[in-house]
C-alpha positions as CSV (number, residue, x, y, z in Angstrom):
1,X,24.5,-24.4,-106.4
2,X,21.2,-24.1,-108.6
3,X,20.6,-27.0,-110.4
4,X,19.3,-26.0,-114.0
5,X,17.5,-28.4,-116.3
6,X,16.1,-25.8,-119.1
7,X,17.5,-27.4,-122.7
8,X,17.3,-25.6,-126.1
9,X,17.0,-27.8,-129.3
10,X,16.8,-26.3,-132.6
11,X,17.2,-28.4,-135.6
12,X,15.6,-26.1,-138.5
13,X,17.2,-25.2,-140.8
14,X,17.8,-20.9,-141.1
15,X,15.9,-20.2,-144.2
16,X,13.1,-22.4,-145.9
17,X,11.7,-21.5,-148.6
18,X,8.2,-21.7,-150.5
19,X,7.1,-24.5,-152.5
20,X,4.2,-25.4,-155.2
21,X,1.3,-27.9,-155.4
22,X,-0.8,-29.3,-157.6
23,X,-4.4,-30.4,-157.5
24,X,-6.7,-32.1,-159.8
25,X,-9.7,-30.6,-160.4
26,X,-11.1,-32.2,-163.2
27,X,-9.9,-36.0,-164.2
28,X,-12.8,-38.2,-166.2
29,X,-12.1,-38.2,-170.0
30,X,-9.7,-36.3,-171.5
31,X,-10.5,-33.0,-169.8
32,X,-8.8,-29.7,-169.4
33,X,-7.4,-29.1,-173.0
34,X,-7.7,-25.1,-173.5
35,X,-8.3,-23.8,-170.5
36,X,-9.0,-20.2,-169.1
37,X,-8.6,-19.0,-165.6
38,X,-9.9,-15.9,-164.2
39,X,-10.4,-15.2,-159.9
40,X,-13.3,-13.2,-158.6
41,X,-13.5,-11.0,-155.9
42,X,-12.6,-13.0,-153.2
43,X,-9.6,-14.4,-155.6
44,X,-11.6,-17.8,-155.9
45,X,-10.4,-19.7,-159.1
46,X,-12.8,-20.1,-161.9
47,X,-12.0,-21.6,-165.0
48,X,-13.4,-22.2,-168.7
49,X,-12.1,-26.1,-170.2
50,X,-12.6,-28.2,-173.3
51,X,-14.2,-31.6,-172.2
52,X,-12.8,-33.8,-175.5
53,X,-14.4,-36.8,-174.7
54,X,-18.0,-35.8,-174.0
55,X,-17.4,-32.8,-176.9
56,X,-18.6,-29.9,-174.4
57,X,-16.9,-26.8,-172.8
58,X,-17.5,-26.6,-169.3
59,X,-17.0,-23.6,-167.0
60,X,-15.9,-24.5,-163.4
61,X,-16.1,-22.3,-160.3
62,X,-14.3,-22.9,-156.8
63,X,-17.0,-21.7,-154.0
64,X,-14.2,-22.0,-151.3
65,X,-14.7,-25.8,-150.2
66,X,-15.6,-27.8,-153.5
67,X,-15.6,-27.5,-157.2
68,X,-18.8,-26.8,-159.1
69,X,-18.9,-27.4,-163.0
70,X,-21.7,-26.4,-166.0
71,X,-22.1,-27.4,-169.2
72,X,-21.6,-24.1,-170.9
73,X,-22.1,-25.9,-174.7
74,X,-22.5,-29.6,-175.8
75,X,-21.6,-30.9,-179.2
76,X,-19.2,-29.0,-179.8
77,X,-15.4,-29.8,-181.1
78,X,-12.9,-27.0,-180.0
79,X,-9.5,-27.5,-181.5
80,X,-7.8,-24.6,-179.5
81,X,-8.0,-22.6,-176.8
82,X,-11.0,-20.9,-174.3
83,X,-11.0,-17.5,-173.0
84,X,-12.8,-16.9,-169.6
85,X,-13.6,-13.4,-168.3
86,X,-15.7,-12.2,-165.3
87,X,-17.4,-9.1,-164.7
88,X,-17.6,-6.8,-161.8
89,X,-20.2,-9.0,-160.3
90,X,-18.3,-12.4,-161.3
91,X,-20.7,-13.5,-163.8
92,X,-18.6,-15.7,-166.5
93,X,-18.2,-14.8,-170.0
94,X,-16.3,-17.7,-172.1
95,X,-15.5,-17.5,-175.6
96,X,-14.2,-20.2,-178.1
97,X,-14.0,-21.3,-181.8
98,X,-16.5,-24.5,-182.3
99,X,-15.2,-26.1,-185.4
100,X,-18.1,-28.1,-186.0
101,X,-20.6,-25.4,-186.1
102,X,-17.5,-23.4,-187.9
103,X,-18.3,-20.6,-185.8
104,X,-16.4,-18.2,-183.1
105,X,-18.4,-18.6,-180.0
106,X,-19.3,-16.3,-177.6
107,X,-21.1,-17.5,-174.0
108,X,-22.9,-16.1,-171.3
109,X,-24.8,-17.0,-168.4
110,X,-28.7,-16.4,-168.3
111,X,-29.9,-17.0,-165.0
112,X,-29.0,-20.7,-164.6
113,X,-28.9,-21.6,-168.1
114,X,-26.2,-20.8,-170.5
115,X,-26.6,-18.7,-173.9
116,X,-24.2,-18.6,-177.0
117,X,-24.4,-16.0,-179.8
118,X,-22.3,-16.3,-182.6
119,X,-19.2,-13.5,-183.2
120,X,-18.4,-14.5,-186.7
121,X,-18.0,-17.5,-189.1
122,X,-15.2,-19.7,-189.8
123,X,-14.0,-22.6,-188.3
124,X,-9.9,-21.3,-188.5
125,X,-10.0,-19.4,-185.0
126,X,-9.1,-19.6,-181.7
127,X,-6.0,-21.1,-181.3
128,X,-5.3,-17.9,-178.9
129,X,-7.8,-15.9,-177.9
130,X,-8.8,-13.0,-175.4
131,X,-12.3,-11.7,-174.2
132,X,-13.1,-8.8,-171.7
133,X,-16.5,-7.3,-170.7
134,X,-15.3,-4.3,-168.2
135,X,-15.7,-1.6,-168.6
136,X,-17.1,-1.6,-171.9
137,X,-19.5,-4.2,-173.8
138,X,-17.9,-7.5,-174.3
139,X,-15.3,-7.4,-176.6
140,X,-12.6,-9.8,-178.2
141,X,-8.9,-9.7,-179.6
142,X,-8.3,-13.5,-181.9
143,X,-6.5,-15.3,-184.2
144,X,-7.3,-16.7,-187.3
145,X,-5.2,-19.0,-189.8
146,X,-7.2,-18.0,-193.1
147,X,-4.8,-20.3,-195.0
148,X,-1.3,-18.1,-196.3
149,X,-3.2,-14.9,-194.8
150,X,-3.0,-15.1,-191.2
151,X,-4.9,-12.4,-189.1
152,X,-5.6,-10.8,-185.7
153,X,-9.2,-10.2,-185.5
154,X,-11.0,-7.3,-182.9
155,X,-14.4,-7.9,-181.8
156,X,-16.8,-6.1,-180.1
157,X,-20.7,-6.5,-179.4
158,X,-23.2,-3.8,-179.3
159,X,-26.5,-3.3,-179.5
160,X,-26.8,-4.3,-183.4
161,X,-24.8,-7.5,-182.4
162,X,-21.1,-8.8,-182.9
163,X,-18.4,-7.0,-185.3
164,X,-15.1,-7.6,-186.2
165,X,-12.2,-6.1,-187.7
166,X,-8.8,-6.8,-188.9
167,X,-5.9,-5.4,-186.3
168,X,-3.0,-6.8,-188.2
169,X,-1.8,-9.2,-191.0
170,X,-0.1,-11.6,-188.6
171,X,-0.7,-15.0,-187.0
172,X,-1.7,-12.9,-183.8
173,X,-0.8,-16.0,-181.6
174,X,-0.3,-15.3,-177.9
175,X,-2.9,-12.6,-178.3
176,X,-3.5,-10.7,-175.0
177,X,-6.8,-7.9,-174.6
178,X,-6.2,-5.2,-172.2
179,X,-8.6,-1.8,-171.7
180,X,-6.1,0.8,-170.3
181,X,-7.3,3.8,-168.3
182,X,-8.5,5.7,-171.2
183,X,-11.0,2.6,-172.2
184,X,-8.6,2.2,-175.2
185,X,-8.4,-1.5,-176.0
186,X,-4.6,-2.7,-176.1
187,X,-3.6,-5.8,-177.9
188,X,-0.3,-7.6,-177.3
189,X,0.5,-10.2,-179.4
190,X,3.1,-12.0,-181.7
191,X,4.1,-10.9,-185.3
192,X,5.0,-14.1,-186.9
193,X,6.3,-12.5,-190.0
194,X,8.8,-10.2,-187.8
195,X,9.1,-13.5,-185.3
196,X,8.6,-10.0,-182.8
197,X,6.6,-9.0,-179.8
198,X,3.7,-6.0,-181.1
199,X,1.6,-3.5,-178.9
200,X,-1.5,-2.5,-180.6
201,X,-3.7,0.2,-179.2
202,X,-7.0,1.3,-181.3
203,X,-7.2,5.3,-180.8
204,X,-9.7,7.4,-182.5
205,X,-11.1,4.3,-184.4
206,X,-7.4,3.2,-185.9
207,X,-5.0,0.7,-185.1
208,X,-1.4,1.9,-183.8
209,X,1.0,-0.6,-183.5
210,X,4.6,-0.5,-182.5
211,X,7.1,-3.2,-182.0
212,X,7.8,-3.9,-178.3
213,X,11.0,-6.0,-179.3
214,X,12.2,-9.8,-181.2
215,X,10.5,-12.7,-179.3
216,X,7.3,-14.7,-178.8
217,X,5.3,-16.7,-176.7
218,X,4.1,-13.3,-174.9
219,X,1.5,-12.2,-172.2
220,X,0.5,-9.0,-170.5
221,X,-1.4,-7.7,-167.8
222,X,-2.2,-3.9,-166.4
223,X,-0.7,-4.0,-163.3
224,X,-1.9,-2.2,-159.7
225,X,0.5,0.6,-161.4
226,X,-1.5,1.0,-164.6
227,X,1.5,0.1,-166.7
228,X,1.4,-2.7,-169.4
229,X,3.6,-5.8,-167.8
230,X,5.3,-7.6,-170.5
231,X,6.5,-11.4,-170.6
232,X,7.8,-13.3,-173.6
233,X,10.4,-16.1,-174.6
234,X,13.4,-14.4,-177.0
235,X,13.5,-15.3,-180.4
236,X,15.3,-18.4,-179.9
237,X,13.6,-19.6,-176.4
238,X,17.3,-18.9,-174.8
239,X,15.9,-16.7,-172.1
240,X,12.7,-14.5,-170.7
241,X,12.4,-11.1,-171.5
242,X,10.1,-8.7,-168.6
243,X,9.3,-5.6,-170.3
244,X,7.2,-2.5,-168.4
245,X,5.6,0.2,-170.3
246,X,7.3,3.7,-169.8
247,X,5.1,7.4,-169.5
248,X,6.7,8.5,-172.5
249,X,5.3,5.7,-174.3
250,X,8.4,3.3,-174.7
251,X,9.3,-0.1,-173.2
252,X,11.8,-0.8,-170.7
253,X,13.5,-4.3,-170.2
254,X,14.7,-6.7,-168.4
255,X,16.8,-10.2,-168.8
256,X,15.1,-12.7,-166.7
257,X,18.4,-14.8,-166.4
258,X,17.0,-17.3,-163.8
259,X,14.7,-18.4,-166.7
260,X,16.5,-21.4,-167.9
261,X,15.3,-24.7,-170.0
262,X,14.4,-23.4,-173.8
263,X,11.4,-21.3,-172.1
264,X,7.7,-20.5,-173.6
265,X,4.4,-19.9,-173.4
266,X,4.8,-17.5,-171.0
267,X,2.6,-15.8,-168.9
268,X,2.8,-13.1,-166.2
269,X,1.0,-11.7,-163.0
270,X,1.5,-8.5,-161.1
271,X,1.0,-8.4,-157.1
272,X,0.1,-5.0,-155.7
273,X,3.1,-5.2,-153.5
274,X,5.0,-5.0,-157.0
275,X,6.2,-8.6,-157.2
276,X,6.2,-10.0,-160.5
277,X,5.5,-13.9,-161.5
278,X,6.1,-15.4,-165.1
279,X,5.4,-18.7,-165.5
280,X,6.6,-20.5,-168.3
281,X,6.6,-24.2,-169.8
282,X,10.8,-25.1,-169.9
283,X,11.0,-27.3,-173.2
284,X,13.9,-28.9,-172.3
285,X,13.2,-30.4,-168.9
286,X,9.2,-30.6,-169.9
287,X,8.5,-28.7,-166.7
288,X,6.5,-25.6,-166.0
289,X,8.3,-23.3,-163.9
290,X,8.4,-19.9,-162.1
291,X,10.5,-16.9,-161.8
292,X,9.5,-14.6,-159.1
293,X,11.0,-11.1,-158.9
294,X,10.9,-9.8,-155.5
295,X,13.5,-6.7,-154.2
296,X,14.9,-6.2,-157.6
297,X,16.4,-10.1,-157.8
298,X,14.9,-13.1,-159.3
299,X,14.2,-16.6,-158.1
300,X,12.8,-19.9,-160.1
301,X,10.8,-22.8,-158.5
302,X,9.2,-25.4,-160.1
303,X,5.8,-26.3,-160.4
304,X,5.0,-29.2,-162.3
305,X,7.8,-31.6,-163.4
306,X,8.1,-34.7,-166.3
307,X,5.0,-33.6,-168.1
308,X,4.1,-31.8,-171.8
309,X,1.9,-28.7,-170.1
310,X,2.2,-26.0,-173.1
311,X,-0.1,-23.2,-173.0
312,X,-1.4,-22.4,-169.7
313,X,-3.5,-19.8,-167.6
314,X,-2.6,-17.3,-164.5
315,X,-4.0,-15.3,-162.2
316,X,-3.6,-13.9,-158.5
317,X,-4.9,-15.5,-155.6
318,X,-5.7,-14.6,-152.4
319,X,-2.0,-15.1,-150.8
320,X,-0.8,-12.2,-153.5
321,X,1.0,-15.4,-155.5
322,X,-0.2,-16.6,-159.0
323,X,-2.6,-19.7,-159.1
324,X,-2.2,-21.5,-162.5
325,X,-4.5,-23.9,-164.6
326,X,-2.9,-26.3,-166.8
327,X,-3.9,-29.6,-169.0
328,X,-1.6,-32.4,-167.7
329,X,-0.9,-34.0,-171.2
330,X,0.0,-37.2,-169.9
331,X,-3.1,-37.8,-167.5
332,X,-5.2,-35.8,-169.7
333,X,-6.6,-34.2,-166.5
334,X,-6.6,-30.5,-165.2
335,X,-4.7,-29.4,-162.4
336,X,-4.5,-26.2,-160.4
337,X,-1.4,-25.2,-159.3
338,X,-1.2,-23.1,-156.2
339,X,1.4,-21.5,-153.9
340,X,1.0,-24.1,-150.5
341,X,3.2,-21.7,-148.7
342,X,4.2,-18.0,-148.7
343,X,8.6,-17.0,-148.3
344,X,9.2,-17.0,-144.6
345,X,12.9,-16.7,-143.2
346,X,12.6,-18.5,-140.4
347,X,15.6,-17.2,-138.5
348,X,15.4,-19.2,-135.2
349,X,13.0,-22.0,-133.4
350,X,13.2,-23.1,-130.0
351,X,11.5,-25.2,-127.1
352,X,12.5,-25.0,-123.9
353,X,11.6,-26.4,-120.3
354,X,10.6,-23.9,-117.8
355,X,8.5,-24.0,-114.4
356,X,5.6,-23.6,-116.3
357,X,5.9,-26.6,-118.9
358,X,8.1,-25.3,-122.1
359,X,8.2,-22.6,-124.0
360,X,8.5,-22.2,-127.6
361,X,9.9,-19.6,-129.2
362,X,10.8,-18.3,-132.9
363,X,11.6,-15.7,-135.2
364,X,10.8,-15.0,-138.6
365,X,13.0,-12.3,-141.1
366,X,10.1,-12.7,-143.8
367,X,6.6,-13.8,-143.7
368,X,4.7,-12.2,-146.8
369,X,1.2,-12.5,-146.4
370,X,1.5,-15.3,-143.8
371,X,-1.9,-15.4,-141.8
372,X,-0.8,-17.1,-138.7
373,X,0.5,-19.7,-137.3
374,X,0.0,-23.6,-135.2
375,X,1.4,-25.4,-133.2
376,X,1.8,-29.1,-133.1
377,X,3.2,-31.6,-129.8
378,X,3.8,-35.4,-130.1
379,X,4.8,-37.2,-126.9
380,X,5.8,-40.1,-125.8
381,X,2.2,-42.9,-125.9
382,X,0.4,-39.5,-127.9
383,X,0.2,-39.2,-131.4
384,X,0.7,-35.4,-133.0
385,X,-1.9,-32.2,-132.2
386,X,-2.1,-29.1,-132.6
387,X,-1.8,-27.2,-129.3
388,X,-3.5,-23.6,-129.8
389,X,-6.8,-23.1,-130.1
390,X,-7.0,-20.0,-132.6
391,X,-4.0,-18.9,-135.1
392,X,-1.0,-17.5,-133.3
393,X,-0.8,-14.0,-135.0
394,X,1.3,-11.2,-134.4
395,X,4.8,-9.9,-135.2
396,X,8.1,-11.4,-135.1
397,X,9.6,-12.2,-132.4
398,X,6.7,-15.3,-130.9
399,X,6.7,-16.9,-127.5
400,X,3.7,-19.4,-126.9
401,X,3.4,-21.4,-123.2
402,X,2.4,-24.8,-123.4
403,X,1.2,-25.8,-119.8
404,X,0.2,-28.9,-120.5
405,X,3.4,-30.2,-121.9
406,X,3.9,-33.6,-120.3
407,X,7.1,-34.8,-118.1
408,X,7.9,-37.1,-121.1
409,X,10.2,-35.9,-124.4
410,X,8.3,-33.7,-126.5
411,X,8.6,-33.0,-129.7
412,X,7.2,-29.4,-132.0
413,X,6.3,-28.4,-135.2
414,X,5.5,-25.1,-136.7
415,X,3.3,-24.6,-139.3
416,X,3.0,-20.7,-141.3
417,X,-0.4,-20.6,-142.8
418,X,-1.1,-18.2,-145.9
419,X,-4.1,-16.7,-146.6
420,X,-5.4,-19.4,-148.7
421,X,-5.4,-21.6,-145.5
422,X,-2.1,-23.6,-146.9
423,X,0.8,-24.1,-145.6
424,X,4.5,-25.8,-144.5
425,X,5.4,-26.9,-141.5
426,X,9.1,-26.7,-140.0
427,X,10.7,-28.6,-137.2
428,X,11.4,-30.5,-134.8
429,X,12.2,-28.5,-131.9
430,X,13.1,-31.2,-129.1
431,X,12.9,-31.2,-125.5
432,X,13.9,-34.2,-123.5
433,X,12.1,-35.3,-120.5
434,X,11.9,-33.3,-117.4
435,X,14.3,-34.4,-114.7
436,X,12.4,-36.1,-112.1
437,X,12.6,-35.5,-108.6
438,X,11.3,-38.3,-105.9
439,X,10.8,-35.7,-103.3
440,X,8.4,-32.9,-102.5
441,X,10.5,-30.2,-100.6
442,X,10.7,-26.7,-99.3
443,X,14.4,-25.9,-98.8
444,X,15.4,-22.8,-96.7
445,X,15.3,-19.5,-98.7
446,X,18.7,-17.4,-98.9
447,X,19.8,-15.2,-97.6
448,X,17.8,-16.1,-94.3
449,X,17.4,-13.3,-92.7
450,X,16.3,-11.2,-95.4
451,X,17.5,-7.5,-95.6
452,X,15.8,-7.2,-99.5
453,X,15.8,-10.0,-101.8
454,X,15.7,-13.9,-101.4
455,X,15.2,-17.0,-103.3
456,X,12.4,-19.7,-102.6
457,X,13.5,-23.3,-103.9
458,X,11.2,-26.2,-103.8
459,X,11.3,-29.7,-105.4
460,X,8.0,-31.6,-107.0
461,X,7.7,-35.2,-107.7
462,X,5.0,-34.4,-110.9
463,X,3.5,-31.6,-112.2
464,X,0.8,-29.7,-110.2
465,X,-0.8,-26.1,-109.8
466,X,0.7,-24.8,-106.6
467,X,0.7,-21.9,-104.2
468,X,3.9,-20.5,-102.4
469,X,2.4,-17.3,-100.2
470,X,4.1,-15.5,-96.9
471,X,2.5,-15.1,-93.5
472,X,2.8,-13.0,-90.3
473,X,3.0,-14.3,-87.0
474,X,-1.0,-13.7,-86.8
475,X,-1.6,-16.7,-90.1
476,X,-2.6,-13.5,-92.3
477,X,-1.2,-13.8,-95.7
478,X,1.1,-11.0,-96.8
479,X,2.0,-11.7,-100.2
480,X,2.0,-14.5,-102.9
481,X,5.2,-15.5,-104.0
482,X,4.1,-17.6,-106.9
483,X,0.8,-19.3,-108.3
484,X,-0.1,-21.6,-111.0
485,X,1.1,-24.7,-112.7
486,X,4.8,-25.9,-112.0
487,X,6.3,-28.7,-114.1
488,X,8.1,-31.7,-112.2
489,X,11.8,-30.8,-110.4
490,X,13.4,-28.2,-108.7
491,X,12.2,-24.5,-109.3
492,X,14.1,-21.3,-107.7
493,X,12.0,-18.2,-107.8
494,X,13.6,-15.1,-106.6
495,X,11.0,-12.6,-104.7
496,X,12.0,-9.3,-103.3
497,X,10.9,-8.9,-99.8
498,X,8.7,-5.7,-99.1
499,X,7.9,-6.5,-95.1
500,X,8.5,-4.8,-92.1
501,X,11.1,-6.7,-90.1
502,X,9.9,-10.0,-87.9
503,X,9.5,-13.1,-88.1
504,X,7.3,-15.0,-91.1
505,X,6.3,-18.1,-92.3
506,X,6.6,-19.2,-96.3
507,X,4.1,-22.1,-96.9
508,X,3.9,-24.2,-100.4
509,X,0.6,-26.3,-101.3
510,X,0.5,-28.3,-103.9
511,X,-2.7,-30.6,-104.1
512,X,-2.8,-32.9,-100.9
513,X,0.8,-31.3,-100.3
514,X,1.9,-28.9,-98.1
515,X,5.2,-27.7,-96.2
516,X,6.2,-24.6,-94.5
517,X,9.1,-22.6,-93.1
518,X,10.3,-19.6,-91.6
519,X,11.7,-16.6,-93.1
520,X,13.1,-13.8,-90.7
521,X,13.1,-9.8,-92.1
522,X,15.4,-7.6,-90.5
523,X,16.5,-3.6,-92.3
C-alpha cells in the first residue's frame, strides 16, 4: 500500500479585497490647508500647500523615494485654496489668492528660484480655483465673493501680461478648468443662485453656458475618451450624481447609490481602462470615502475615518487608482492617501509536501494592474522571509517550488504587489512537518520482472540531493530514474522501462548513502 504524506491547507479566505492608506507627508505647523495635487509623467505626486504657521505656500514633489519641498512664496496669508498644474515637461505652475498683498497670485519656477506675477487685484478670491498651462499659455478659471455680486472670473496670460473676464454672475465655487480637443476652455462649476451644476465653454470669444443638472460640490475631468466626466453631490447632499458628456452635446447620468453619508466635495478620476473614482467627504460619518465603478456596478471603501477633511485633491497614479491629498483637520497635517493594494480575487491558495520540499500553488479571478508577486516562509526556530528572489510574474494559475523548505511545519504568505510597489498580503497556507523516517531504504520495485512500467520506492531519514540511475550487467548506466533534492520519507517514482530484456541493477546514492538492487526485464 503507498503510504502518502502530501497535506493541503488553505485558510484564505475566497475573495479579499483592496484597501486604502494614508501617509503624512507634511506634519510641522499647521500645514496642508488648500492643497493641489497634480502627477507627472511617471504618475509621481506633486502637490501645492498653504503652510499657516510659517505664512508661506510651499510646493512639494515625490522623486520616487523621499519628499522634496520649496518655498514657492513667504509672507503671505492664503485664506482658500491652491491650484497646482504641471506642464508637459513637469514644471509646476501654482496659483493662489494672497490676502495680504490683496492680490491673485500666479507662480512659476525659474530655474531654481520661484517667480510670482500678479493676475489681478483683490483680496476676495480663491476660495476655488483652477489653473492650466497645456496646450495654451497659462490660463485660470476663479471665484470671487465681491460682496452681494459674486463672480467666476477667466484668466489668461499673454504676451501683454494677465487678463481677466467675467464667465458668470455666480459664486463659481467648485470651479473646474478643462481645454477640450478643440483648445476651447471648459469651465464646470456651481451656480449658487440656481443651487445647479453649469458647463461653460468660451467659443468664438463668448461664453456658452448650459445647466448640466440641480446639485453642487462638483468636479470634472476629460477622460482617456475625450468626454467631460462629471461628479457632484445632489442638491440636498442625499446622494452622488456621475454625469458623462454625450456627442450630441447633452449629459447623461447616473445615480451613484453606493454614495451614502450626506456626501460633498466631490471629486472624480477617469482610468484608461474606463474605471471611474469619486471621492467624496461623507458629512455624516466625517469620513472621506470612495466609490469605484468598475463593470457597470459600484463599490465604496473608505479612506480616511473620524476626521473634518473637506475639500480635497485627486489624481491617478501609477496602479490606474486615484491618489488623494487632503488637510487632516484634526492633526493639521497633510496626508496622501493611496491605493496599498490593487482588487485581486484570490480564488484558491495552497501548500503542499511533495519529494521535492512543498509546493505552493494559487489562483487569482482578478488582479488589475498587479505587478507581481512574493513569497514568504516562517518555520519552526526561523523568523519570516521572503523566499524568491525576483517577483513571481505571470498568469493565473501559479505553482512556485520551495526546495529548501525544512522538515519542520511551515507556514506561507502571499503578497500581490501593484505597480506602486504596495501591497497586501494573504495567508497562511500550512503544512505540517514531514513525516520522518529512521531508515534509509531501497525496497524492491513492482512489478519485478518488468514487462513495461515499474515503481522505485525508497525511504530517507532527512532531506538530501540524491541519484536513483539503472545499470547493465557491465556497471554502464542506462538511464536515470530520478535526480535532485528529495525531502525526508518515503517517495514512489514510477519509471517506464525502455530496456532490452536481462538482468539490471537500480542503485540510490544519497550523500555518504548508497544501496542497490536488481531489476529483471523480460517482453
Amino acid at each position: 500500500m503507498r503510504y502518502l504524506f502530501l497535506i493541503i491547507v488553505l485558510t484564505t479566505p475566497s475573495t479579499l479585497w483592496a484597501g486604502w492608506k494614508s501617509e503624512t507627508v507634511a506634519s510641522e505647523g499647521d500645514v496642508g490647508y488648500g492643497c493641489s495635487l497634480a502627477t507627472d509623467r511617471w504618475k509621481r505626486p506633486h502637490i501645492s500647500y498653504v503652510d499657516k504657521t510659517q505664512g508661506k505656500v510651499v510646493y512639494a514633489r515625490y522623486t520616487g523615494s523621499y519628499w522634496e519641498f520649496e518655498d514657492v512664496a513667504e509672507d503671505v496669508e492664503v485664506y482658500g485654496a491652491t491650484a497646482l498644474t504641471l506642464d508637459p515637461f513637469d514644471n509646476p505652475y501654482v496659483l493662489f489668492c494672497d490676502m495680504k498683498a490683496g492680490e491673485l497670485t500666479y507662480a512659476y519656477r525659474s530655474g531654481s528660484n520661484w517667480r510670482t506675477e500678479r493676475v489681478a487685484s483683490g483680496s476676495d478670491y480663491g476660495n476655488y480655483l483652477s489653473i492650466n498651462v497645456w496646450p495654451t499659455d497659462p490660463h485660470i478659471s476663479c471665484d470671487r465673493a465681491s460682496g452681494t455680486n459674486p463672480r467666476l472670473y477667466y484668466g489668461y496670460r499673454d504676451e501683454g501680461g494677465w487678463h481677466t473676464e467675467t464667465v458668470a454672475y455666480s459664486s463659481g465655487y467648485f470651479n473646474t478648468l478643462y481645454d477640450d480637443d478643440g483648445g476651447n476652455p471648459n469651465i464646470v462649476y456651481w451656480h449658487d443662485k440656481s443651487d445647479s451644476v453649469k458647463h461653460a465653454v468660451l467659443k468664438t470669444g463668448e461664453w456658452v453656458i448650459d445647466d448640466i443638472a440641480e446639485g453642487t460640490d462638483c468636479d470634472a475631468i476629460v477622460g482617456p475618451d475625450n468626454k467631460f466626466h462629471v461628479s457632484f453631490a445632489t442638491a440636498d447632499h442625499a446622494s452622488i450624481i456621475y454625469a458623462v458628456s454625450t456627442t450630441g452635446g447633452s449629459w447623461k447620468f447616473e445615480n451613484v447609490k453606493a454614495a451614502l453619508g450626506t456626501p460633498g466635495f466631490t471629486q472624480i478620476c477617469v482610468n484608461t481602462a474606463g474605471d471611474v473614482f469619486i471621492s467624496y467627504f461623507s458629512f455624516a460619518k466625517s469620513n472621506l470615502r470612495v466609490v469605484t465603478k468598475k463593470g457597470g456596478s459600484w463599490t465604496r471603501e473608505a479612506v480616511a475615518a473620524a476626521v473634518y477633511i473637506g475639500p480635497h485633491s485627486t489624481a491617478l497614479g501609477s496602479d490606474g487608482y486615484p491618489l488623494i491629498a487632503y488637510y487632516h483637520g484634526n492633526k493639521r497635517d497633510l496626508m496622501l492617501a493611496h491605493h496599498y493594494f490593487t482588487d485581486v480575487e484570490l480564488t484558491s491558495f495552497t501548500a503542499t509536501r511533495s519529494r521535492a520540499g512543498v509546493d505552493i500553488r494559487w489562483a487569482v479571478g482578478r488582479a488589475e494592474a498587479v505587478a507581481g508577486y512574493n513569497l514568504y516562509r516562517e518555520a519552526a526556530g526561523a523568523g519570516r522571509g521572503k523566499i524568491n528572489d525576483v517577483l513571481i510574474e505571470g498568469r493565473s494559475p501559479f505553482i512556485y517550488a520551495d526546495g529548501r523548505a525544512p522538515a519542520t511545519e511551515c507556514r506561507y504568505w502571499l503578497e500581490a504587489v501593484a505597480a506602486t510597489g504596495k501591497g497586501q498580503t494573504f495567508g497562511p497556507a500550512t503544512v505540517p512537518p514531514a513525516v520522518k523516517s529512521r531508515v534509509f531504504a531501497l525496497y524492491a520495485n513492482v512489478p519485478n520482472p518488468v514487462a513495461g512500467a515499474t515503481t522505485f520506492s525508497f525511504e530517507l531519514p532527512e532531506g538530501a540531493n540524491i541519484t536513483l540511475g539503472l545499470f547493465d550487467a557491465a556497471g554502464r548506466k542506462v538511464a536515470a530514474v530520478a535526480e535532485g533534492y528529495f525531502a525526508a520519507g518515503r517517495h514512489d517514482l514510477a519509471f517506464h522501462v525502455h530496456l532490452a530484456p536481462g538482468v539490471y541493477v537500480y542503485r540510490l546514492d544519497a550523500g555518504s548513502r548508497s544501496a542497490a538492487r536488481k531489476m529483471v526485464v523480460v517482453k
